[in-house]
C-alpha positions as CSV (number, residue, x, y, z in Angstrom):
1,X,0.0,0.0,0.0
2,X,1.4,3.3,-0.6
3,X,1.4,5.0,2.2
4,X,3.3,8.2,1.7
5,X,1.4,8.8,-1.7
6,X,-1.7,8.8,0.2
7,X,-0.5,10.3,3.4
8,X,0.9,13.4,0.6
9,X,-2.2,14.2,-1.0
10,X,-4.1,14.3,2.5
11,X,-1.3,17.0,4.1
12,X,-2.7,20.5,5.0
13,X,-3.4,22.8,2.7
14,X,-0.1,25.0,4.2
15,X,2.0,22.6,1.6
16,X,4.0,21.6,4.7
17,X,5.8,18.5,4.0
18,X,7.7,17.9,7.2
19,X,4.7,15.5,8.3
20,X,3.7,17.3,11.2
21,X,0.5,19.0,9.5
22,X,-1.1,15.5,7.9
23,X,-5.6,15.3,8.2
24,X,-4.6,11.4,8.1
25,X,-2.6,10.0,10.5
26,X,-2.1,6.6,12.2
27,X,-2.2,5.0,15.9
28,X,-2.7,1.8,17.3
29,X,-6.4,1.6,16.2
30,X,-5.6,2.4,12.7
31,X,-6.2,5.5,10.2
32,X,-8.0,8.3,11.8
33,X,-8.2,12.1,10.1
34,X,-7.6,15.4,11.9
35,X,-9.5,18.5,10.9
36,X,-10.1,21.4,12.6
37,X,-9.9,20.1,16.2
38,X,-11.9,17.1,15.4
39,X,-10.9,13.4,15.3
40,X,-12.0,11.4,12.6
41,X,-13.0,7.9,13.5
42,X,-14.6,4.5,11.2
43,X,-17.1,2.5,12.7
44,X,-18.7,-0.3,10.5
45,X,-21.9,-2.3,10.1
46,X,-22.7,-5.3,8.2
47,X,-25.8,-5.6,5.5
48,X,-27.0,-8.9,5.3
49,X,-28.9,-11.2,2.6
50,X,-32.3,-11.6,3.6
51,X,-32.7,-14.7,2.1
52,X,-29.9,-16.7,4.3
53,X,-28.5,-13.3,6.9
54,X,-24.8,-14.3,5.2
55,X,-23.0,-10.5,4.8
56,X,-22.7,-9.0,1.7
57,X,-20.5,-6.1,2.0
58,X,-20.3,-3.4,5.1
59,X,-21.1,0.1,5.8
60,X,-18.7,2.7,6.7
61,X,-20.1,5.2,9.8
62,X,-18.4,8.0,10.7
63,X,-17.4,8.8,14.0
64,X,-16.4,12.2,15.4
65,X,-15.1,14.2,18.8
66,X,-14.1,17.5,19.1
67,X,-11.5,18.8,20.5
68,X,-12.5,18.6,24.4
69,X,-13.3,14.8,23.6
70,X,-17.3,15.4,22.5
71,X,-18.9,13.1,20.8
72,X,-20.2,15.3,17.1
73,X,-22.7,14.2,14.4
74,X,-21.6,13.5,11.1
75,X,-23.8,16.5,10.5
76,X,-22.1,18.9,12.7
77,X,-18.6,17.4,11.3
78,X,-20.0,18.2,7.8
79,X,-21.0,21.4,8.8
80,X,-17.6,22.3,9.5
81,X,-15.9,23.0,6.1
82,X,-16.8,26.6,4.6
83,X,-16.1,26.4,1.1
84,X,-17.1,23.9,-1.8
85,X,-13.1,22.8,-2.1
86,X,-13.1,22.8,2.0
87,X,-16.1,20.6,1.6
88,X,-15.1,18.5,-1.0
89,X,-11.8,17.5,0.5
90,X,-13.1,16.7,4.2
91,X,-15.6,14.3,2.5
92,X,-12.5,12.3,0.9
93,X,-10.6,12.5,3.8
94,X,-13.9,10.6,5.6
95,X,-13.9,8.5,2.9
96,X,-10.0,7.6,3.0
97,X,-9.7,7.1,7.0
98,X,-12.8,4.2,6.3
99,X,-10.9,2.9,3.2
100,X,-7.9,2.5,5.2
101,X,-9.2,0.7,7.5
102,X,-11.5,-1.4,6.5
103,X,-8.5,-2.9,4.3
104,X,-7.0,-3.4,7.5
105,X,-9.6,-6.0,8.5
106,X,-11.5,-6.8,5.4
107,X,-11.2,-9.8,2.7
108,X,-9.9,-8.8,-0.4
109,X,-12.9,-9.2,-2.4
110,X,-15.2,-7.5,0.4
111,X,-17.9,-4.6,-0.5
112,X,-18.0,-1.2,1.4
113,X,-20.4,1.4,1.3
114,X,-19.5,4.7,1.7
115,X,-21.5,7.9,2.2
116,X,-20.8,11.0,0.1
117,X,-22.3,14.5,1.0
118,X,-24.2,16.5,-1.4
119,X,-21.8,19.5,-1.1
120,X,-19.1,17.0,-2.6
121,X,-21.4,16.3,-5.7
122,X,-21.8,19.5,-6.1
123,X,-18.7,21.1,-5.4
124,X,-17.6,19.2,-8.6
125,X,-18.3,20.1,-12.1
126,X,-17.1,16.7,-13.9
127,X,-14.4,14.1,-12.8
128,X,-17.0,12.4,-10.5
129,X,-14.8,9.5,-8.9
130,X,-11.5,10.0,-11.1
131,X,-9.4,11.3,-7.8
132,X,-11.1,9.0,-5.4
133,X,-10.2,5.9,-7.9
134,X,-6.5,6.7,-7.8
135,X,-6.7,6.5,-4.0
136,X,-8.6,3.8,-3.9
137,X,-6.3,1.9,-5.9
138,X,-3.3,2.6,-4.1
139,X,-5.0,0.9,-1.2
140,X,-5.4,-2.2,-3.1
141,X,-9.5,-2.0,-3.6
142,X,-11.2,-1.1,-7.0
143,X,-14.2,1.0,-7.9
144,X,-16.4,-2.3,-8.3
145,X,-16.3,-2.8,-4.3
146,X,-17.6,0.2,-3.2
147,X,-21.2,1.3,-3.4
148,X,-21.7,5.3,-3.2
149,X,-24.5,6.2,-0.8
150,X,-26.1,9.5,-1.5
151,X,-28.8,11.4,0.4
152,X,-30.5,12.5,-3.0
153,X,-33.0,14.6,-1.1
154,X,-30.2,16.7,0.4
155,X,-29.5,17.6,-3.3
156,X,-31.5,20.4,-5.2
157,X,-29.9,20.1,-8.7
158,X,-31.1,17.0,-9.9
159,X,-29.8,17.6,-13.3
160,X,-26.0,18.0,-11.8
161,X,-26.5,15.1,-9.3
162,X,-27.7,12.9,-12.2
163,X,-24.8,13.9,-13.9
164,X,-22.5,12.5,-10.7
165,X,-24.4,9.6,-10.6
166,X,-23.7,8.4,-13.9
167,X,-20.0,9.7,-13.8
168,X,-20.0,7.0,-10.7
169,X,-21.0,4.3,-12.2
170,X,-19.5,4.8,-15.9
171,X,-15.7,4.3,-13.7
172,X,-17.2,1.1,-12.2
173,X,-18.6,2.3,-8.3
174,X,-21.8,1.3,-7.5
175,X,-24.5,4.1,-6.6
176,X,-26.9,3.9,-3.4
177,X,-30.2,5.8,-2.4
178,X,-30.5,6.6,1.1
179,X,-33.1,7.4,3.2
180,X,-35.4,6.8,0.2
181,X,-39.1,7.9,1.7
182,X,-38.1,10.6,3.7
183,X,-38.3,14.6,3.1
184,X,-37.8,15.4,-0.7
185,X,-37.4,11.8,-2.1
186,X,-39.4,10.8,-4.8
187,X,-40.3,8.2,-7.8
188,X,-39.7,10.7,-10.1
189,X,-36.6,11.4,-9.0
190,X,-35.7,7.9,-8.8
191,X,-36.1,7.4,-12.7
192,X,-34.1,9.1,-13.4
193,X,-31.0,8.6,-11.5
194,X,-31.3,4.9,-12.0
195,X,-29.3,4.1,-9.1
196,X,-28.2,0.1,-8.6
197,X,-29.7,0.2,-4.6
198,X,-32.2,2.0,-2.8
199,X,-32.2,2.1,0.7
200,X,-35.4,2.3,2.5
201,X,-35.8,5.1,5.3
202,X,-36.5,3.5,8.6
203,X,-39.2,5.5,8.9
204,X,-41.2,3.2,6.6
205,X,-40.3,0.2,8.5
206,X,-40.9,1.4,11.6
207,X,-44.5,2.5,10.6
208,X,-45.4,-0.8,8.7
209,X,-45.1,-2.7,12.1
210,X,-47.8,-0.1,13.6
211,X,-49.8,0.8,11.3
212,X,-51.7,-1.4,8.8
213,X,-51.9,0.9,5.6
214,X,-48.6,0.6,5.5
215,X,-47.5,-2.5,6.2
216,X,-49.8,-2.9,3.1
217,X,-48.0,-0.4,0.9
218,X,-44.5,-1.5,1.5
219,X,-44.3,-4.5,-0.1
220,X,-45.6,-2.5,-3.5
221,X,-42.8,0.1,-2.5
222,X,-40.7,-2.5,-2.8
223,X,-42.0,-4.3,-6.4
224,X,-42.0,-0.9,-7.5
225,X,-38.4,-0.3,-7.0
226,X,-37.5,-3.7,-8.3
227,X,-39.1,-3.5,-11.3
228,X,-36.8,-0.1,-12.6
229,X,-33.5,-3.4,-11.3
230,X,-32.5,-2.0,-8.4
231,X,-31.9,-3.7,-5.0
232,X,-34.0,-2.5,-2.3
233,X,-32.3,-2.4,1.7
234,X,-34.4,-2.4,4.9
235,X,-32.0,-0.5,7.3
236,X,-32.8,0.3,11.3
237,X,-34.1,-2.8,12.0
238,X,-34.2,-3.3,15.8
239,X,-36.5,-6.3,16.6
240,X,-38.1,-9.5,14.9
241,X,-41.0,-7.9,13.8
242,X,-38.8,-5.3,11.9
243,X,-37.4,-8.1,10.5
244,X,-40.0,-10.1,9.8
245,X,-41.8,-7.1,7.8
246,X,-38.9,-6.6,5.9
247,X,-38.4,-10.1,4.3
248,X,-42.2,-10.1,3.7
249,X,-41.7,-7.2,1.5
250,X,-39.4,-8.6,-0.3
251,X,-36.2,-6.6,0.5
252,X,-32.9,-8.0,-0.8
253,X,-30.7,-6.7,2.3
254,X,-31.2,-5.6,5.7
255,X,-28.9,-3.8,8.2
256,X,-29.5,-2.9,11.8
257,X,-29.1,-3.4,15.7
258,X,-31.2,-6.5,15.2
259,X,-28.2,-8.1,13.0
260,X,-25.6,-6.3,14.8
261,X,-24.3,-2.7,16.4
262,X,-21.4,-1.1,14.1
Protein backbone atom coordinates (compact mmCIF):
# COMPACT_ATOMS: atom_id res chain seq x y z
CA UNK A 1 0.00 0.00 0.00
CA UNK A 2 1.36 3.34 -0.60
CA UNK A 3 1.40 5.00 2.17
CA UNK A 4 3.32 8.22 1.65
CA UNK A 5 1.41 8.79 -1.74
CA UNK A 6 -1.67 8.81 0.23
CA UNK A 7 -0.53 10.33 3.39
CA UNK A 8 0.91 13.41 0.61
CA UNK A 9 -2.22 14.17 -1.03
CA UNK A 10 -4.13 14.33 2.54
CA UNK A 11 -1.31 16.99 4.05
CA UNK A 12 -2.65 20.49 5.04
CA UNK A 13 -3.40 22.79 2.68
CA UNK A 14 -0.12 24.98 4.18
CA UNK A 15 1.95 22.58 1.64
CA UNK A 16 4.01 21.55 4.70
CA UNK A 17 5.79 18.46 4.05
CA UNK A 18 7.67 17.92 7.19
CA UNK A 19 4.70 15.55 8.34
CA UNK A 20 3.71 17.28 11.24
CA UNK A 21 0.53 18.96 9.54
CA UNK A 22 -1.14 15.47 7.86
CA UNK A 23 -5.56 15.35 8.23
CA UNK A 24 -4.62 11.37 8.11
CA UNK A 25 -2.59 10.01 10.49
CA UNK A 26 -2.05 6.61 12.16
CA UNK A 27 -2.21 5.02 15.87
CA UNK A 28 -2.66 1.78 17.27
CA UNK A 29 -6.42 1.60 16.19
CA UNK A 30 -5.60 2.38 12.65
CA UNK A 31 -6.25 5.51 10.23
CA UNK A 32 -7.98 8.31 11.77
CA UNK A 33 -8.24 12.06 10.12
CA UNK A 34 -7.62 15.41 11.95
CA UNK A 35 -9.46 18.47 10.87
CA UNK A 36 -10.07 21.40 12.61
CA UNK A 37 -9.87 20.12 16.25
CA UNK A 38 -11.94 17.11 15.44
CA UNK A 39 -10.87 13.40 15.32
CA UNK A 40 -12.03 11.38 12.61
CA UNK A 41 -13.00 7.92 13.46
CA UNK A 42 -14.59 4.48 11.22
CA UNK A 43 -17.07 2.48 12.66
CA UNK A 44 -18.69 -0.33 10.51
CA UNK A 45 -21.92 -2.28 10.12
CA UNK A 46 -22.72 -5.28 8.21
CA UNK A 47 -25.78 -5.64 5.52
CA UNK A 48 -26.98 -8.93 5.29
CA UNK A 49 -28.94 -11.22 2.57
CA UNK A 50 -32.27 -11.58 3.55
CA UNK A 51 -32.70 -14.73 2.06
CA UNK A 52 -29.90 -16.66 4.26
CA UNK A 53 -28.46 -13.26 6.93
CA UNK A 54 -24.81 -14.27 5.21
CA UNK A 55 -23.03 -10.50 4.80
CA UNK A 56 -22.71 -8.99 1.71
CA UNK A 57 -20.55 -6.11 2.03
CA UNK A 58 -20.31 -3.44 5.06
CA UNK A 59 -21.13 0.13 5.78
CA UNK A 60 -18.68 2.73 6.73
CA UNK A 61 -20.12 5.21 9.78
CA UNK A 62 -18.45 7.98 10.67
CA UNK A 63 -17.36 8.78 13.98
CA UNK A 64 -16.41 12.22 15.35
CA UNK A 65 -15.14 14.22 18.75
CA UNK A 66 -14.06 17.49 19.09
CA UNK A 67 -11.52 18.82 20.46
CA UNK A 68 -12.45 18.61 24.36
CA UNK A 69 -13.29 14.83 23.56
CA UNK A 70 -17.25 15.41 22.46
CA UNK A 71 -18.92 13.06 20.76
CA UNK A 72 -20.22 15.30 17.15
CA UNK A 73 -22.72 14.23 14.44
CA UNK A 74 -21.60 13.47 11.14
CA UNK A 75 -23.84 16.48 10.47
CA UNK A 76 -22.09 18.86 12.68
CA UNK A 77 -18.59 17.40 11.27
CA UNK A 78 -20.00 18.17 7.83
CA UNK A 79 -21.00 21.43 8.84
CA UNK A 80 -17.55 22.28 9.52
CA UNK A 81 -15.88 23.04 6.14
CA UNK A 82 -16.84 26.59 4.60
CA UNK A 83 -16.12 26.45 1.06
CA UNK A 84 -17.09 23.92 -1.79
CA UNK A 85 -13.12 22.81 -2.11
CA UNK A 86 -13.14 22.75 2.01
CA UNK A 87 -16.14 20.59 1.58
CA UNK A 88 -15.08 18.53 -1.05
CA UNK A 89 -11.81 17.50 0.51
CA UNK A 90 -13.05 16.71 4.20
CA UNK A 91 -15.57 14.29 2.48
CA UNK A 92 -12.52 12.35 0.89
CA UNK A 93 -10.64 12.53 3.80
CA UNK A 94 -13.94 10.56 5.62
CA UNK A 95 -13.86 8.46 2.89
CA UNK A 96 -10.00 7.62 2.97
CA UNK A 97 -9.67 7.09 7.02
CA UNK A 98 -12.80 4.20 6.29
CA UNK A 99 -10.88 2.86 3.21
CA UNK A 100 -7.91 2.49 5.19
CA UNK A 101 -9.20 0.66 7.53
CA UNK A 102 -11.48 -1.37 6.46
CA UNK A 103 -8.47 -2.94 4.29
CA UNK A 104 -7.01 -3.40 7.45
CA UNK A 105 -9.59 -5.97 8.53
CA UNK A 106 -11.50 -6.84 5.40
CA UNK A 107 -11.19 -9.85 2.70
CA UNK A 108 -9.90 -8.75 -0.44
CA UNK A 109 -12.93 -9.20 -2.42
CA UNK A 110 -15.16 -7.45 0.44
CA UNK A 111 -17.85 -4.58 -0.54
CA UNK A 112 -17.95 -1.20 1.38
CA UNK A 113 -20.45 1.37 1.31
CA UNK A 114 -19.53 4.68 1.70
CA UNK A 115 -21.48 7.93 2.17
CA UNK A 116 -20.80 10.95 0.11
CA UNK A 117 -22.29 14.52 1.01
CA UNK A 118 -24.19 16.50 -1.37
CA UNK A 119 -21.83 19.55 -1.13
CA UNK A 120 -19.13 16.96 -2.61
CA UNK A 121 -21.42 16.34 -5.71
CA UNK A 122 -21.77 19.54 -6.14
CA UNK A 123 -18.68 21.11 -5.35
CA UNK A 124 -17.61 19.17 -8.56
CA UNK A 125 -18.25 20.12 -12.12
CA UNK A 126 -17.06 16.72 -13.85
CA UNK A 127 -14.40 14.15 -12.76
CA UNK A 128 -16.96 12.42 -10.51
CA UNK A 129 -14.83 9.46 -8.87
CA UNK A 130 -11.46 10.03 -11.09
CA UNK A 131 -9.41 11.27 -7.76
CA UNK A 132 -11.14 9.00 -5.37
CA UNK A 133 -10.16 5.95 -7.92
CA UNK A 134 -6.53 6.71 -7.80
CA UNK A 135 -6.68 6.53 -3.96
CA UNK A 136 -8.62 3.81 -3.86
CA UNK A 137 -6.25 1.87 -5.90
CA UNK A 138 -3.34 2.61 -4.06
CA UNK A 139 -4.97 0.90 -1.20
CA UNK A 140 -5.41 -2.18 -3.12
CA UNK A 141 -9.48 -1.97 -3.64
CA UNK A 142 -11.15 -1.06 -6.99
CA UNK A 143 -14.16 0.99 -7.90
CA UNK A 144 -16.36 -2.35 -8.26
CA UNK A 145 -16.28 -2.81 -4.33
CA UNK A 146 -17.58 0.18 -3.16
CA UNK A 147 -21.20 1.29 -3.45
CA UNK A 148 -21.69 5.30 -3.23
CA UNK A 149 -24.49 6.23 -0.82
CA UNK A 150 -26.13 9.46 -1.54
CA UNK A 151 -28.76 11.43 0.38
CA UNK A 152 -30.47 12.48 -3.00
CA UNK A 153 -32.98 14.63 -1.06
CA UNK A 154 -30.17 16.65 0.38
CA UNK A 155 -29.50 17.60 -3.31
CA UNK A 156 -31.51 20.42 -5.18
CA UNK A 157 -29.85 20.07 -8.70
CA UNK A 158 -31.13 16.97 -9.89
CA UNK A 159 -29.81 17.60 -13.30
CA UNK A 160 -26.03 18.02 -11.81
CA UNK A 161 -26.54 15.07 -9.33
CA UNK A 162 -27.66 12.93 -12.24
CA UNK A 163 -24.83 13.89 -13.89
CA UNK A 164 -22.55 12.55 -10.66
CA UNK A 165 -24.37 9.56 -10.65
CA UNK A 166 -23.74 8.42 -13.87
CA UNK A 167 -19.97 9.70 -13.78
CA UNK A 168 -20.02 6.99 -10.68
CA UNK A 169 -21.00 4.26 -12.18
CA UNK A 170 -19.48 4.80 -15.89
CA UNK A 171 -15.73 4.28 -13.69
CA UNK A 172 -17.16 1.13 -12.20
CA UNK A 173 -18.60 2.30 -8.32
CA UNK A 174 -21.80 1.28 -7.53
CA UNK A 175 -24.55 4.06 -6.64
CA UNK A 176 -26.90 3.85 -3.44
CA UNK A 177 -30.18 5.76 -2.38
CA UNK A 178 -30.45 6.59 1.06
CA UNK A 179 -33.12 7.43 3.16
CA UNK A 180 -35.40 6.85 0.19
CA UNK A 181 -39.14 7.92 1.66
CA UNK A 182 -38.13 10.64 3.71
CA UNK A 183 -38.34 14.59 3.06
CA UNK A 184 -37.83 15.44 -0.66
CA UNK A 185 -37.42 11.82 -2.07
CA UNK A 186 -39.40 10.79 -4.79
CA UNK A 187 -40.34 8.22 -7.84
CA UNK A 188 -39.67 10.70 -10.12
CA UNK A 189 -36.56 11.44 -9.01
CA UNK A 190 -35.66 7.93 -8.78
CA UNK A 191 -36.12 7.39 -12.65
CA UNK A 192 -34.05 9.10 -13.41
CA UNK A 193 -31.00 8.58 -11.51
CA UNK A 194 -31.26 4.87 -11.96
CA UNK A 195 -29.27 4.09 -9.10
CA UNK A 196 -28.25 0.07 -8.60
CA UNK A 197 -29.65 0.19 -4.63
CA UNK A 198 -32.17 1.97 -2.83
CA UNK A 199 -32.15 2.06 0.71
CA UNK A 200 -35.36 2.32 2.46
CA UNK A 201 -35.78 5.13 5.28
CA UNK A 202 -36.46 3.54 8.63
CA UNK A 203 -39.16 5.52 8.86
CA UNK A 204 -41.20 3.20 6.59
CA UNK A 205 -40.29 0.16 8.50
CA UNK A 206 -40.88 1.35 11.57
CA UNK A 207 -44.52 2.52 10.58
CA UNK A 208 -45.45 -0.82 8.67
CA UNK A 209 -45.14 -2.65 12.08
CA UNK A 210 -47.76 -0.13 13.60
CA UNK A 211 -49.81 0.75 11.32
CA UNK A 212 -51.69 -1.44 8.84
CA UNK A 213 -51.93 0.92 5.64
CA UNK A 214 -48.57 0.56 5.52
CA UNK A 215 -47.48 -2.49 6.18
CA UNK A 216 -49.80 -2.86 3.14
CA UNK A 217 -47.96 -0.35 0.91
CA UNK A 218 -44.45 -1.46 1.48
CA UNK A 219 -44.27 -4.52 -0.14
CA UNK A 220 -45.63 -2.54 -3.46
CA UNK A 221 -42.82 0.11 -2.48
CA UNK A 222 -40.71 -2.48 -2.82
CA UNK A 223 -42.01 -4.28 -6.42
CA UNK A 224 -41.98 -0.92 -7.46
CA UNK A 225 -38.41 -0.27 -7.04
CA UNK A 226 -37.45 -3.66 -8.33
CA UNK A 227 -39.09 -3.51 -11.30
CA UNK A 228 -36.76 -0.07 -12.57
CA UNK A 229 -33.51 -3.36 -11.30
CA UNK A 230 -32.47 -1.98 -8.41
CA UNK A 231 -31.87 -3.71 -5.01
CA UNK A 232 -33.97 -2.47 -2.29
CA UNK A 233 -32.32 -2.44 1.75
CA UNK A 234 -34.45 -2.45 4.94
CA UNK A 235 -32.05 -0.54 7.29
CA UNK A 236 -32.85 0.32 11.35
CA UNK A 237 -34.13 -2.83 12.03
CA UNK A 238 -34.20 -3.26 15.80
CA UNK A 239 -36.48 -6.30 16.56
CA UNK A 240 -38.15 -9.55 14.88
CA UNK A 241 -40.96 -7.87 13.80
CA UNK A 242 -38.83 -5.29 11.86
CA UNK A 243 -37.37 -8.06 10.52
CA UNK A 244 -39.99 -10.12 9.81
CA UNK A 245 -41.83 -7.12 7.77
CA UNK A 246 -38.89 -6.63 5.85
CA UNK A 247 -38.45 -10.07 4.33
CA UNK A 248 -42.22 -10.06 3.69
CA UNK A 249 -41.71 -7.16 1.49
CA UNK A 250 -39.41 -8.61 -0.34
CA UNK A 251 -36.16 -6.64 0.51
CA UNK A 252 -32.93 -8.04 -0.80
CA UNK A 253 -30.69 -6.75 2.31
CA UNK A 254 -31.20 -5.64 5.70
CA UNK A 255 -28.89 -3.81 8.19
CA UNK A 256 -29.52 -2.90 11.78
CA UNK A 257 -29.13 -3.45 15.66
CA UNK A 258 -31.16 -6.51 15.18
CA UNK A 259 -28.24 -8.08 13.05
CA UNK A 260 -25.57 -6.27 14.77
CA UNK A 261 -24.30 -2.67 16.41
CA UNK A 262 -21.37 -1.08 14.07
Amino acid sequence: MAFNEILAYFEDWSGDRSGTAHHLRFDDQGAFGSYRGMRLYSAFQPLFATQDLAIVAHEALLRVRDEHSRSLSPAEAFAVPTTPSEAMYFDRLCRMVHTLNFVQQAESDAELFLNVSGRHLLSLSSGHGQTFEHLLNLCGLTPDQIILEILEGHVDDIERLNDAVDAYRSRGYRVAIDDFGCEDSNFDRLWKLTPDIVKLDRSLIVQGTTNERARRILPKLVEIIHELGVQVVCEGIENLDQHSLAVDAGADLVQGYYYARP
